[in-house]
N, C-alpha and C positions, 0 to 999 in steps of 0.2 A: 293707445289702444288698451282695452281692460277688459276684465272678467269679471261677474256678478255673480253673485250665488243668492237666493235667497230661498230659505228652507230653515229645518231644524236640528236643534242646537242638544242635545243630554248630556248626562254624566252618566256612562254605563258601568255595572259592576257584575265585573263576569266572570264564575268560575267554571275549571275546568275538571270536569268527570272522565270517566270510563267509558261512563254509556249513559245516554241522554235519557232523564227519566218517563217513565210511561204513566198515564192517568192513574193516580193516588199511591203512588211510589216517592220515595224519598232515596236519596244517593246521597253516598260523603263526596266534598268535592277535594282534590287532591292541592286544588288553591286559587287563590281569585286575585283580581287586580280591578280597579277602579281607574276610569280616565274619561275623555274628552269622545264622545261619539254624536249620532243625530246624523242620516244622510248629509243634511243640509255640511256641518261643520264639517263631514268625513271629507265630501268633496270640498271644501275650502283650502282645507291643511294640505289635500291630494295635491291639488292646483299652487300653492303657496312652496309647497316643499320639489315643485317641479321648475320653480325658477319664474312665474308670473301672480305679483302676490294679489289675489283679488277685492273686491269687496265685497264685504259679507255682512249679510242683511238677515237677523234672525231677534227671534225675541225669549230670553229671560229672566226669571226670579229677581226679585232683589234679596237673593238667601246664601247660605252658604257655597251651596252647589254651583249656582251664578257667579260669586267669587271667584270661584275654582277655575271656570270657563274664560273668564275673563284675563285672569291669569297666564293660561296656557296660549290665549291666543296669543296674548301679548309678547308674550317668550319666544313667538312665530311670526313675529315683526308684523300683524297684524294692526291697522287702526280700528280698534275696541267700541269708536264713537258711534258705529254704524247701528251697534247692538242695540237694542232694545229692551229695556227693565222694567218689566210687568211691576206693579204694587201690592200684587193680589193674589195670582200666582205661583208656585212653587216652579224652578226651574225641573227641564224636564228629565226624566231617566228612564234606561233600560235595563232591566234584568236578563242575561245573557247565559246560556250552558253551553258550552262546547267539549263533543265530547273528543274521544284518541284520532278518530278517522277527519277529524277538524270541522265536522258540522255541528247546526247550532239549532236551537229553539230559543227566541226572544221574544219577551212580554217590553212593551213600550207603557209608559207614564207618561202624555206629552204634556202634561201641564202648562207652561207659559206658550210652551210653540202652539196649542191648540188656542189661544188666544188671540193670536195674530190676527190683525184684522185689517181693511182698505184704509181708512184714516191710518193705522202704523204704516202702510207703504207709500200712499200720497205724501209722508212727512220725508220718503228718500226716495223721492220721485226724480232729485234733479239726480241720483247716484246713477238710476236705471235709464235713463235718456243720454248717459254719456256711457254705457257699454257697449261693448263689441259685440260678446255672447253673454248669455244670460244661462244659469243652468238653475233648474227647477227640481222639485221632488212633491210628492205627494203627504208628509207626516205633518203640513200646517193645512190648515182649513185653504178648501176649493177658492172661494172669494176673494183670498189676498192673492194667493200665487195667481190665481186667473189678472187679479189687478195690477202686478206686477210684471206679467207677461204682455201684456198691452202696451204699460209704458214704454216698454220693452223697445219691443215690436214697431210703436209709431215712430222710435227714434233709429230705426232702422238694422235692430240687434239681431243676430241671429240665435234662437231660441232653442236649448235646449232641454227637453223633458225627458224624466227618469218619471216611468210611469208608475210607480209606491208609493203606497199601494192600491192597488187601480181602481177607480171609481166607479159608481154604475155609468151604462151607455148614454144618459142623456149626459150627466156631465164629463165624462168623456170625450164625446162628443166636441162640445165646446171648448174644451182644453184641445182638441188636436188642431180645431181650425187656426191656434194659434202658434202653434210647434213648427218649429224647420225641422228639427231632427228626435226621434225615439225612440228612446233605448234601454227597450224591455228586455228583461231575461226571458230566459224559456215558458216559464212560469206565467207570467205576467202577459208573456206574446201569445199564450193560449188562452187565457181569461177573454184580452180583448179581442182577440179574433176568431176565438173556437179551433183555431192549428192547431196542434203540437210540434213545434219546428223541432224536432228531433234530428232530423238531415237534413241537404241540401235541399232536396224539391219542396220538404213541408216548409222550411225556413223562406223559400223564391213566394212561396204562396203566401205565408204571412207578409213576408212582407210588401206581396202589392196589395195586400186588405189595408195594410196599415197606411200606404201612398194613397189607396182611395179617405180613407178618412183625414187626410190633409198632411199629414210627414212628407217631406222632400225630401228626405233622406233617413232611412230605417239601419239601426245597426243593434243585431238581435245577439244579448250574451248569452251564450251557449256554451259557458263552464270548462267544463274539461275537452269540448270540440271544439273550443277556441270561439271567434262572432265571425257573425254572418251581415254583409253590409249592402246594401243596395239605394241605388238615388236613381233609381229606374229609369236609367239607360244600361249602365252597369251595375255588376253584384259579382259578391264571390265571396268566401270563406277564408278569413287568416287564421290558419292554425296554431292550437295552443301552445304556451311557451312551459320546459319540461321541467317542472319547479316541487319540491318538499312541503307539499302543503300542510300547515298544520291549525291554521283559524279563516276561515273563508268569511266570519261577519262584514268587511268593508270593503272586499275587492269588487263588488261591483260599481261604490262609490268613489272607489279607485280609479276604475277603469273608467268612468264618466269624468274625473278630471283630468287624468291624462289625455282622452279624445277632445276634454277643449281646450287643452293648452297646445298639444300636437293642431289642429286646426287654426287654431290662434296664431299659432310661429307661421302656419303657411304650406303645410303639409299635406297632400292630394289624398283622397277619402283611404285608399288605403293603407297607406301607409299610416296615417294617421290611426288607424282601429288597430294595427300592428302594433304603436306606440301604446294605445290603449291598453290592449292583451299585457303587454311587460308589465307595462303600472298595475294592473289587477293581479295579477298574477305573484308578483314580490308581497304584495299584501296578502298573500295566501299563508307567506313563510315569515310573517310572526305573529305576535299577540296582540290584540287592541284594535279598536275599531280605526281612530283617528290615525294613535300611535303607528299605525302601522304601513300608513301612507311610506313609499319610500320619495329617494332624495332624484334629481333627475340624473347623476351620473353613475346611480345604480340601475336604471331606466334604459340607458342608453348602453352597460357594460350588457347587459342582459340580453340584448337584442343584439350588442355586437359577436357575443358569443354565439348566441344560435344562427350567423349566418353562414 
């Protein structure tokens, strides 16, 4: 049984401020770090450093920064072959501020990820007809991930979308008929639904918009209230775990790999987005998008302590 990822790959370079700056303001930053990000890759490393190493399907540069990437996977017992190296391309990056309260404003580069295309996913067509779950993102082009979803899908995967950043309604649309599970944040579950799940009843309500538009299962991150899960029969709210947050760039990428590897071992819906919460949540308490995935028996001490 296996796990697929296929999404986008950067090299982010983030520093950290005071105070996030405001249109034609400049700030000194107190100091920066460079490393391994891209939803796509953040959920890989998430997935990889929780004890199921998956495969990961992304595309770029053949430059320095692709080096880099190729690199770090590799040091994360990743097989490398899956990647994909654009000729033409520059590998992608993120410019990242975070400021003392741990939030962030990020400008994306996707360079080779925006490249991706159906010919690069038919070439790992046989990778995605032998997964379990599949987890998606929205920073490569609609075409590939819809084509990859499919393959997905006919080979009987259950398919996970992270809906980032969210499309308009027609292609929307289309991406959900192929979703089992979605999992917007607050943000992203008001885009597509016109909710603001800010509580319980707003969150029950998005998420039957989101069951009618084809999700079998909705599980809405809602931050500091913890998520909100429903596969309409049941629903209900795992409350957040009580953590020193200091960089929040990758814990939702977090929490979408811990929810398919807790699913993946065999874990019933909620407790599985309980597993989720911990994994997002330790990603809160360090630095770095990828880096800051944690290990599964910090996962596990986390959740043993809050019970």
């Amino acid at each position: 049984m296996t796990i697929a990822i296929v999404g986008s790959s950067n090299i982010d370079f983030a520093a950290r401020v005071a105070q996030l700056p405001k249109p034609g303001q400049t700030v000194s930053a107190k100091d920066y770090m460079t490393g391994p990000g891209g939803k796509g890759c953040n959920q890989a490393i998430a997935v990889a450093r929780l004890g199921q190493m998956p495969v990961f399907i992304s595309k770029i540069g053949n430059d320095v920064l692709g080096r880099s990437l190729i690199d770090t996977l590799n040091a994360e017992g990743f097989d490398t072959n899956q990647l994909i190296q654009s000729a033409d391309a520059q590998t992608g990056t993120a410019l990242i501020s975070i400021d003392d309260a741990g939030e962030n404003i990020i400008t994306v580069a996707g360079g080779a990820n925006m490249t991706m295309s159906r010919a690069d996913i038919r070439e790992k067509q046989v990778f995605l007809e032998h997964c379990n779950y599949l987890l998606v993102q929205l920073e490569c082009p609609v075409v590939a991930i819809a084509c990859a979803m499919k393959y997905a899908r006919e080979a009987g995967a259950t398919i996970i979308l992270d809906p980032a950043p969210v499309p308009d309604r027609v292609v929307l649309r289309d991406l959900m008929e192929l979703t089992d599970i979605v999992t917007p944040n607050i943000n992203e579950c008001s885009a597509m639904t016109g909710i603001h799940p800010d509580n319980d009843e707003t969150a029950h309500a998005a998420a039957s918009k989101l069951h009618e538009m084809g999700a079998r299962i909705v599980v809405i991150k809602m931050g500091s209230r913890g998520a909100f899960y429903s596969d309409g029969d049941q629903s209900g709210r795992v409350e957040p775990f009580d953590v020193a947050a200091i960089d929040t760039v990758a814990a939702g990428d977090c929490f979408n790999g811990g929810l398919a590897v807790a699913l993946h071992d065999g874990r019933p819906l909620r407790d599985a987005v309980r597993f989720a919460c911990a994994t997002g949540a330790l990603a809160t308490t360090r630095y770095g998008a990828a880096d800051a995935a944690p290990t599964l028996d910090q996962v596990l001490s986390l959740m043993e302590s809050a019970d």
